[in-house]
C-alpha positions as CSV (number, residue, x, y, z in Angstrom):
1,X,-65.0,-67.4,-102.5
2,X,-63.2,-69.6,-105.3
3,X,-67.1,-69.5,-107.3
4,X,-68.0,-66.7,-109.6
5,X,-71.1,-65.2,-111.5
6,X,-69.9,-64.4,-115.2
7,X,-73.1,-62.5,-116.6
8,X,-72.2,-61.4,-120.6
9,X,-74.6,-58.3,-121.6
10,X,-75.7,-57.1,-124.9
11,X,-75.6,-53.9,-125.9
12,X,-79.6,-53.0,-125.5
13,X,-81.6,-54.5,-122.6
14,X,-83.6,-56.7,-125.1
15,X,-80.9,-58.4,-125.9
16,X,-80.6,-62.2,-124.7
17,X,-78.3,-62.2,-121.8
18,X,-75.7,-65.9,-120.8
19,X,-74.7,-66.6,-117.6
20,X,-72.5,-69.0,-116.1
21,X,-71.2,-70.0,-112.5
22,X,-67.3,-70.8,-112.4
23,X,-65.6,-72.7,-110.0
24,X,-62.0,-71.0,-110.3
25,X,-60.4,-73.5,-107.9
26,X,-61.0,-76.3,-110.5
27,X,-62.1,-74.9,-113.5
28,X,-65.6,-76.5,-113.5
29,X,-69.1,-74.9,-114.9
30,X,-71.2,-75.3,-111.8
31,X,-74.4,-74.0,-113.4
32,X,-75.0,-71.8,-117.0
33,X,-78.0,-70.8,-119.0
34,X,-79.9,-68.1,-121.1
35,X,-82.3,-65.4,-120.2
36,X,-84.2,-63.3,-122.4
37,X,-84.1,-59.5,-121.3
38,X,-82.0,-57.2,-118.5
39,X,-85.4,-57.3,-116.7
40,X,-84.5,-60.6,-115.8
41,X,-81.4,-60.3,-113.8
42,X,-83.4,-59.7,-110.5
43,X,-84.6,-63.3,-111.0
44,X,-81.1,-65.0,-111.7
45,X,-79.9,-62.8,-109.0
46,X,-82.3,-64.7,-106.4
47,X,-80.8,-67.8,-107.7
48,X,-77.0,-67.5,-108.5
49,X,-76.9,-64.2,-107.2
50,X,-74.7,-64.9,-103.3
51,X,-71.2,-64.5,-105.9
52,X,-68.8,-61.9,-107.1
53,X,-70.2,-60.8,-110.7
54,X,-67.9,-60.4,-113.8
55,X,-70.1,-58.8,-116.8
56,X,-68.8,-59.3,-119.8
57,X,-70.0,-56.7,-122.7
58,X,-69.6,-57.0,-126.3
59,X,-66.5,-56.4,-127.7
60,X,-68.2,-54.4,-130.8
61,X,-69.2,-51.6,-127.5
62,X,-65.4,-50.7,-126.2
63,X,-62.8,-49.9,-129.1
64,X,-59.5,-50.8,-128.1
65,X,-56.7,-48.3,-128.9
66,X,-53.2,-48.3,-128.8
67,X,-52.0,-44.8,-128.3
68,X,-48.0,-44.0,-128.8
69,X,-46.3,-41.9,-126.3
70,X,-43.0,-39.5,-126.8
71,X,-42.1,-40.4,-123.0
72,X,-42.8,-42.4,-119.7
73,X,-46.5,-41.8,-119.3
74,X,-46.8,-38.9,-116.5
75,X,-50.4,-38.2,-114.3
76,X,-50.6,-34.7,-116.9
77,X,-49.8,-37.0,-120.3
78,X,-52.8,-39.5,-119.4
79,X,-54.5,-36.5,-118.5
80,X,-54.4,-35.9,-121.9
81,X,-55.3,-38.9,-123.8
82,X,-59.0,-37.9,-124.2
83,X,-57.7,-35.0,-126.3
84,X,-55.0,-37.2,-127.9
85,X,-57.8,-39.2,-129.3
86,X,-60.9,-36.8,-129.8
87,X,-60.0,-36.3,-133.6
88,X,-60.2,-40.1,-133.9
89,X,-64.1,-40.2,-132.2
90,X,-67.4,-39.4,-133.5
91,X,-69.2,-38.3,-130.3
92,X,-68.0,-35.7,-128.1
93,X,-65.0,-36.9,-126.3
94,X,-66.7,-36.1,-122.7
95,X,-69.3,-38.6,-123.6
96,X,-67.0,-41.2,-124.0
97,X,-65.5,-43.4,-121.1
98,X,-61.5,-44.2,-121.6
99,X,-60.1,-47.2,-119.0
100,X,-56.1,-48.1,-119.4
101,X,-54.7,-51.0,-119.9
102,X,-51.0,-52.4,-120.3
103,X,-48.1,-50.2,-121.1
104,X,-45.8,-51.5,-123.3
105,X,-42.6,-50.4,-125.1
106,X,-41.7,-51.2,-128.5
107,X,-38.6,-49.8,-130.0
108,X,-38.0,-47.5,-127.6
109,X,-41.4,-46.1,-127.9
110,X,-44.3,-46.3,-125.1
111,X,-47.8,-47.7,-125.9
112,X,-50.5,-47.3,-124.0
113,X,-53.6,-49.4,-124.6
114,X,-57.1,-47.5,-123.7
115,X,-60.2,-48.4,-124.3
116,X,-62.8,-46.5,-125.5
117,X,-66.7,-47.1,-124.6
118,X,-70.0,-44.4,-124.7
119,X,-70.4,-43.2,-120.7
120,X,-74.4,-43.9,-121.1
121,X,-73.4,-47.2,-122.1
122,X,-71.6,-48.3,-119.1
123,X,-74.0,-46.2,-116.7
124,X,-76.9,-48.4,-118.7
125,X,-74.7,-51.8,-117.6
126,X,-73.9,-51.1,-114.3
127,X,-77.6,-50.0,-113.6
128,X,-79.2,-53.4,-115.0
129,X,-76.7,-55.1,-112.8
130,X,-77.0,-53.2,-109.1
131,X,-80.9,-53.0,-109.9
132,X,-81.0,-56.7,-109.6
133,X,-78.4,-56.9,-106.7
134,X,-75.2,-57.9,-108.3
135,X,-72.0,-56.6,-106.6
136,X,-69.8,-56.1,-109.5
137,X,-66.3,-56.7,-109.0
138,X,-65.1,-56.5,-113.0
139,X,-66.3,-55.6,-116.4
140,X,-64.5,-56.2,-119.8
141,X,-64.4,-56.8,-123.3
142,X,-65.6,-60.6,-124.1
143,X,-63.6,-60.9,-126.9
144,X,-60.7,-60.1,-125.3
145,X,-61.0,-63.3,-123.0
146,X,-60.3,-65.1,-126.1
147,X,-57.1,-67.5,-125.6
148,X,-53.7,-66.6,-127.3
149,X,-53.0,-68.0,-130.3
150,X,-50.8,-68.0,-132.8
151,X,-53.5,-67.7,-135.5
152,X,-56.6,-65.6,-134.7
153,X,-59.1,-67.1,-132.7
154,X,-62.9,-66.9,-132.9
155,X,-66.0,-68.4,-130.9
156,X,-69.9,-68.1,-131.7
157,X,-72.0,-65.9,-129.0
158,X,-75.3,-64.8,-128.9
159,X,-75.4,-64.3,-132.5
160,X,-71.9,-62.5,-132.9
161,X,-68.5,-63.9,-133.5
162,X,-65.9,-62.8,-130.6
163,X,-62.6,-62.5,-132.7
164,X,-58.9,-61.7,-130.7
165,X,-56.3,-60.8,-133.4
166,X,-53.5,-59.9,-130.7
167,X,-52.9,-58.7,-127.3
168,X,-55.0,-55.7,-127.8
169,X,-57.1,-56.8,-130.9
170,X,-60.6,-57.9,-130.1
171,X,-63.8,-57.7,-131.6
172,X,-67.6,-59.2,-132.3
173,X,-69.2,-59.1,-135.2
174,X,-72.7,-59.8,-136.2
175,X,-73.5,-63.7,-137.7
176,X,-75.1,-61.4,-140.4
177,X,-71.9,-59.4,-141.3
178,X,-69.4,-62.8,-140.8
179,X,-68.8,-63.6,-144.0
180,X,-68.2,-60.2,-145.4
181,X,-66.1,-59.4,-142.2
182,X,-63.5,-62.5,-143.0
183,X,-63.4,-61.3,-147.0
184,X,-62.4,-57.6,-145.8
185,X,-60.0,-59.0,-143.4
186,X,-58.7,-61.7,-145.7
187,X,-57.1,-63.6,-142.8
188,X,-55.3,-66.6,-144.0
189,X,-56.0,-68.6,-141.4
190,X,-58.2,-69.0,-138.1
191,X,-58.7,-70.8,-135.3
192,X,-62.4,-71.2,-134.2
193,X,-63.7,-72.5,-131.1
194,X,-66.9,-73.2,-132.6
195,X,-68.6,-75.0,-135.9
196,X,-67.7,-73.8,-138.2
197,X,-70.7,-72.8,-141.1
198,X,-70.5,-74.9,-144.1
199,X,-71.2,-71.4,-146.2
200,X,-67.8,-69.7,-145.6
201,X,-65.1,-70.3,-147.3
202,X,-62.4,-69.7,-145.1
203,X,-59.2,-71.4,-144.2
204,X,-59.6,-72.1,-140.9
205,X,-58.3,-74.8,-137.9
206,X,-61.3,-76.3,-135.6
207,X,-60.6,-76.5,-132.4
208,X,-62.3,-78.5,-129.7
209,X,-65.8,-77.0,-129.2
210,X,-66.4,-75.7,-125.9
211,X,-69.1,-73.9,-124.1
212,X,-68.3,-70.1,-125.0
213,X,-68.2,-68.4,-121.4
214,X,-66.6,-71.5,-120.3
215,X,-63.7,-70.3,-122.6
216,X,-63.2,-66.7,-121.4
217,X,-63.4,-67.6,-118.0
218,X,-60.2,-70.1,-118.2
219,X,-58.8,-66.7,-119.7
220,X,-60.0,-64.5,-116.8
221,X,-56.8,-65.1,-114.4
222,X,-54.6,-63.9,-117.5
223,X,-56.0,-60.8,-118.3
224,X,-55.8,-57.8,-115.7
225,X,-57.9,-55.3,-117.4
226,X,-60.9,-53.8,-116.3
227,X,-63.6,-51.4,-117.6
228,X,-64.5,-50.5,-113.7
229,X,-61.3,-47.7,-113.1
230,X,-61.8,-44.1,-111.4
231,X,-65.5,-43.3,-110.9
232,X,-66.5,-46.5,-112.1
233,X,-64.6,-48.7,-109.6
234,X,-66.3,-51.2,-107.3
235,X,-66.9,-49.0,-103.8
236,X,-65.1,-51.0,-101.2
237,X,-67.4,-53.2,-98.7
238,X,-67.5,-52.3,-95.6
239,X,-66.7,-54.5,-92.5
240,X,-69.7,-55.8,-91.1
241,X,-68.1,-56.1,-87.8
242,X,-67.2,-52.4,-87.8
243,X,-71.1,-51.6,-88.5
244,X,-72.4,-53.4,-85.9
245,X,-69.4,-51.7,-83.3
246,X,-69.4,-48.0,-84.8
247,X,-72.0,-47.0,-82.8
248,X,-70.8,-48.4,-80.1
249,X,-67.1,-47.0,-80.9
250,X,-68.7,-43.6,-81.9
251,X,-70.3,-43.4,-78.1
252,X,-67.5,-44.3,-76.1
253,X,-65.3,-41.6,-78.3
254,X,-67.7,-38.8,-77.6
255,X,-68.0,-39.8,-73.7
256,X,-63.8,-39.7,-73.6
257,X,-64.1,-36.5,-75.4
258,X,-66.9,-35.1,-72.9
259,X,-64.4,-36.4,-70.2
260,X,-61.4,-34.6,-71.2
261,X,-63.4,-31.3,-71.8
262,X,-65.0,-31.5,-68.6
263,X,-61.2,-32.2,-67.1
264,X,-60.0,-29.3,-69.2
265,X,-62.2,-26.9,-67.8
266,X,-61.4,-27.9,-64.0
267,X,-57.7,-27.4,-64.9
268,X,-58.3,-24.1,-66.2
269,X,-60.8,-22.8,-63.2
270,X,-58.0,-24.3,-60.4
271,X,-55.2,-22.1,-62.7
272,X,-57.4,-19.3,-62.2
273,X,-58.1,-19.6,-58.3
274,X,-54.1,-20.1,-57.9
275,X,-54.2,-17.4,-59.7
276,X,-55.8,-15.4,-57.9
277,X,-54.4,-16.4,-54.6
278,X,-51.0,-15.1,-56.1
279,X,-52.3,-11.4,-57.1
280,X,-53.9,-11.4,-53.6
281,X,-50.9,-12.4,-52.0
282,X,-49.1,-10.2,-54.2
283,X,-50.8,-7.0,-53.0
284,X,-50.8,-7.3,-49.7
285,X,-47.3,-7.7,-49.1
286,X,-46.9,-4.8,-51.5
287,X,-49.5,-2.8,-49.3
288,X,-46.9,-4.2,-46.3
289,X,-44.3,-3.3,-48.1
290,X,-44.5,-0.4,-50.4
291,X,-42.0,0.4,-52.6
292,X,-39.9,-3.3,-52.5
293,X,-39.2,-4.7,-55.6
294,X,-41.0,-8.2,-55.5
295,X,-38.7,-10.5,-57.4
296,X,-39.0,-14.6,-55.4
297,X,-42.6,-13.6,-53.0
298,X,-41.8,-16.4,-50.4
299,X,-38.2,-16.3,-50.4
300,X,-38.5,-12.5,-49.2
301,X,-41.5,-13.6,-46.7
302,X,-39.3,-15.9,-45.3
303,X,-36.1,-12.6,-45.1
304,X,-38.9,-11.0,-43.2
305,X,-39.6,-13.4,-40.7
306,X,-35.9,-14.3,-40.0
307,X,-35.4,-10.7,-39.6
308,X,-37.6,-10.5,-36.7
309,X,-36.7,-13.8,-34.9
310,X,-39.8,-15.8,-36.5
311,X,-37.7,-17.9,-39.2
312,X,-37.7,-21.9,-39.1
313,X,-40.5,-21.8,-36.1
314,X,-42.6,-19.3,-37.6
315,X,-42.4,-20.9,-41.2
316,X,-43.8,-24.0,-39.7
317,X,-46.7,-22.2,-37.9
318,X,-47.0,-20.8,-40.9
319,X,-47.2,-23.8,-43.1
320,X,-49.7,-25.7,-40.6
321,X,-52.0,-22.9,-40.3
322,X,-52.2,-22.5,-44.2
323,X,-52.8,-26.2,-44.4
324,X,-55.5,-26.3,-42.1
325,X,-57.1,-23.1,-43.3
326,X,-57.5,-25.1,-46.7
327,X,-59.1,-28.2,-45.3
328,X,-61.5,-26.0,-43.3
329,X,-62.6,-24.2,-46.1
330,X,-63.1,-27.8,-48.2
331,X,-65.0,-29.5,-45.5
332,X,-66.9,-26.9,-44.0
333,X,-69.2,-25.8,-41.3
334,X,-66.4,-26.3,-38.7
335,X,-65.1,-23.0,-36.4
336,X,-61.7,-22.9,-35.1
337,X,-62.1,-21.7,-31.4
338,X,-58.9,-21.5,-30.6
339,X,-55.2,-21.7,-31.7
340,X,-51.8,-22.6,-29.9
341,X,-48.4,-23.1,-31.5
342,X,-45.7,-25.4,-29.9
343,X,-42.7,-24.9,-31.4
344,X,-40.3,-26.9,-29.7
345,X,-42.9,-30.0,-31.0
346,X,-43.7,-28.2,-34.1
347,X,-47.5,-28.8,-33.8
348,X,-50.5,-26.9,-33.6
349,X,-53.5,-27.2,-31.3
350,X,-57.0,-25.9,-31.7
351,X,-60.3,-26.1,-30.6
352,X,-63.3,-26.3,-32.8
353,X,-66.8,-26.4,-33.4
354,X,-68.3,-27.8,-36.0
355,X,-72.0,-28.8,-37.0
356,X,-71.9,-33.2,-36.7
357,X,-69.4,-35.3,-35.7
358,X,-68.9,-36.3,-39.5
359,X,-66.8,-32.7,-40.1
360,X,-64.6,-33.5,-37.6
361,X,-64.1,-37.0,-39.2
362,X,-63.6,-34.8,-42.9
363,X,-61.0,-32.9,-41.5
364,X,-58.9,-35.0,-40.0
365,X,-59.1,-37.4,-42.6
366,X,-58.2,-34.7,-45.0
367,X,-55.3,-33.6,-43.0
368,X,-54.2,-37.0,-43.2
369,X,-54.5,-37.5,-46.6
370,X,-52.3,-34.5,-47.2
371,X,-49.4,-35.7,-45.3
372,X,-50.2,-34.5,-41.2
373,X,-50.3,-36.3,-38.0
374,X,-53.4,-35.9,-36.4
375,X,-54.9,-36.6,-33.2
376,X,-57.9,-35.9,-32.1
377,X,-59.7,-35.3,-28.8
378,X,-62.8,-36.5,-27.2
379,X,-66.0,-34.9,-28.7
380,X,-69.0,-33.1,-26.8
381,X,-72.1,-32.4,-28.2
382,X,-74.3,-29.5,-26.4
383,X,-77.3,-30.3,-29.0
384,X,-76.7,-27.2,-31.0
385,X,-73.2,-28.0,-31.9
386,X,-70.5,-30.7,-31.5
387,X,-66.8,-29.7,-30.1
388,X,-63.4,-30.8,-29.8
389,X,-59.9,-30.1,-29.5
390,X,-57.3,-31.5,-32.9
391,X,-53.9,-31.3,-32.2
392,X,-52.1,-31.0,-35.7
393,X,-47.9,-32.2,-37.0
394,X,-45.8,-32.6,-40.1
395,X,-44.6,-36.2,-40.1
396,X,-41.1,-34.9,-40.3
């Protein structure tokens, strides 16, 4: 949004507050006016309050400070500037909020520029502001917004005059203390934005009147400073499209994560039944064999069964009757009857009964699925139970 909502605080909450809406994109005052206290903001807010908020404060609130460095400044040197500066403060240096500015080098020295403003301060403007409903998304010095000019420049405000001597000399001054101010300071000239009093005698250069906010906020582009750093910086908004999903992102996580746990744990329970099936096997062919060194398990079955005439033949029995002991068990209630091996065909024939017709048609689509021929036999029920004959072969 090119439009924002400059709001310029005093220091108390009594104080009269101005307001202007920018358009950035043209430089145009959309809207500007007056209210009376901070209690007032919630009001404006209903009105001009849909906008990105700059608050200006009062210059004669934040002390700006330029602070000489040996070296580079490190994370530990800035660390230190609160100390670097405590002799320099009345109030206890914890009480006291320091923001950073530029860094700039001059003769081979570094200067930092801090400003320096009272913590409760900036808790009371931030507070007067998100009461209300403002979202702000800067704070800073008015006077500061003051153009650049080759001889000071000055505007009228809410009964103080916003001066900018430099880069990183600004003030605001009571109307009360004006005069006195320009006699201390004994500037020889000045540029002022406003009209001037016929009372002071001052050298001075009028330039065209304009509408004071309407000033800084042509400046606002030019100056990168803000009061809003560390704790103070605008929380980022969250995407209203992730709000309205999260729950629904949150859900769908948690369901995947209930999924892979509940895969996990059927992994580890079919490790533990193989397992198993291994130390079984392992003992009884040590109980058949005591005394042998077990070093490859079915490698040395198959030694056995080659030793005693039962090698290729028998390791295919073997390998269909282990098969179809595992697809009994699966689809149970089904009772082999009988078994016969031919091994010149390499198949295997039994008889079975089983309770329904449908475990017949679960085994030999099992069977199937793992890679055997099957066919299978006319069925016969005698009312108690159904039975059949399956006759059983490796594809290869």
């Amino acid at each position: 949004m090119s439009e924002q909502l400059i709001i310029r605080l005093g220091s108390r909450a009594g104080d009269t507050i101005s307001w202007l809406v920018w358009a950035s994109h043209n430089a145009e005052v959309i809207a500007s006016g007056e209210i009376g206290h901070a209690d007032e903001l919630a009001d404006l807010a209903e009105r001009v309050g849909n906008r990105p908020v700059v608050a200006l404060v009062p210059a004669s609130d934040v002390v700006l400070k330029q602070v000489s460095l040996p070296t580079r400044p490190t994370r530990q040197i800035l660390q230190a500037l609160p100390y670097m500066l405590e002799d320099e403060q009345a109030e206890d240096i914890d009480q006291l909020w320091l923001a950073l500015g530029d860094l700039e080098q001059q003769e081979g020295q570094y200067q930092q520029h801090v400003a320096v403003v009272k913590r409760a301060r900036m808790d009371d403007w931030l507070s007067w502001l998100q009461q209300a409903g403002f979202k702000v998304v800067r704070m800073l010095p008015d006077a500061l917004l003051l153009p650049d000019n080759p001889l000071p420049a000055c505007i009228e405000l809410n009964n103080q005059w916003l001066i900018k001597q430099g880069v990183w000399q600004a003030s605001a001054i009571d109307s009360s203390w004006w005069p006195q101010y320009l006699a201390l300071a004994a500037l020889p000239n000045i540029a002022s934005y406003s009209p001037w009093p016929a009372d002071i005698m001052q050298s001075q250069q009028n330039m065209e009147p304009e509408l004071p906010l309407a000033l800084l906020a042509r400046q606002l582009p030019q100056i990168n400073f803000t009061l809003l750093q560390g704790p103070y910086a605008p929380k980022r908004q969250s995407n209203k499209y992730w709000q309205q999903w999260r729950s629904t992102v949150v859900l769908a996580a948690s369901c995947f994560g209930l999924f892979l746990l509940v895969q996990s744990f059927a992994i580890w329970q079919l490790d533990r039944q193989l397992t198993q099936v291994q130390q079984n096997s392992l003992a009884e062919y040590q109980q058949a064999f005591p005394g042998e060194t077990i070093v490859n398990l079915s490698r040395q079955i198959e030694q056995k069964l080659a030793t005693v005439g039962m090698g290729s033949e028998s390791a295919g029995f073997l390998t269909l009757l282990n098969a179809l002991q595992r697809h009994l068990a699966e689809v149970g209630d089904i009772n082999v009857d009988s078994l016969r091996f031919d091994a010149a065909r390499t198949e295997l024939r039994f008889s079975a009964n089983a309770g329904g017709f449908q475990n017949f048609e679960r085994l030999k689509t099992a069977l199937e699925g793992a890679g055997y021929v099957i066919e299978q036999g006319a069925l016969s029920n005698d009312g108690a139970r159904v039975q059949g004959t399956v006759v059983m072969r490796s594809r290869a």
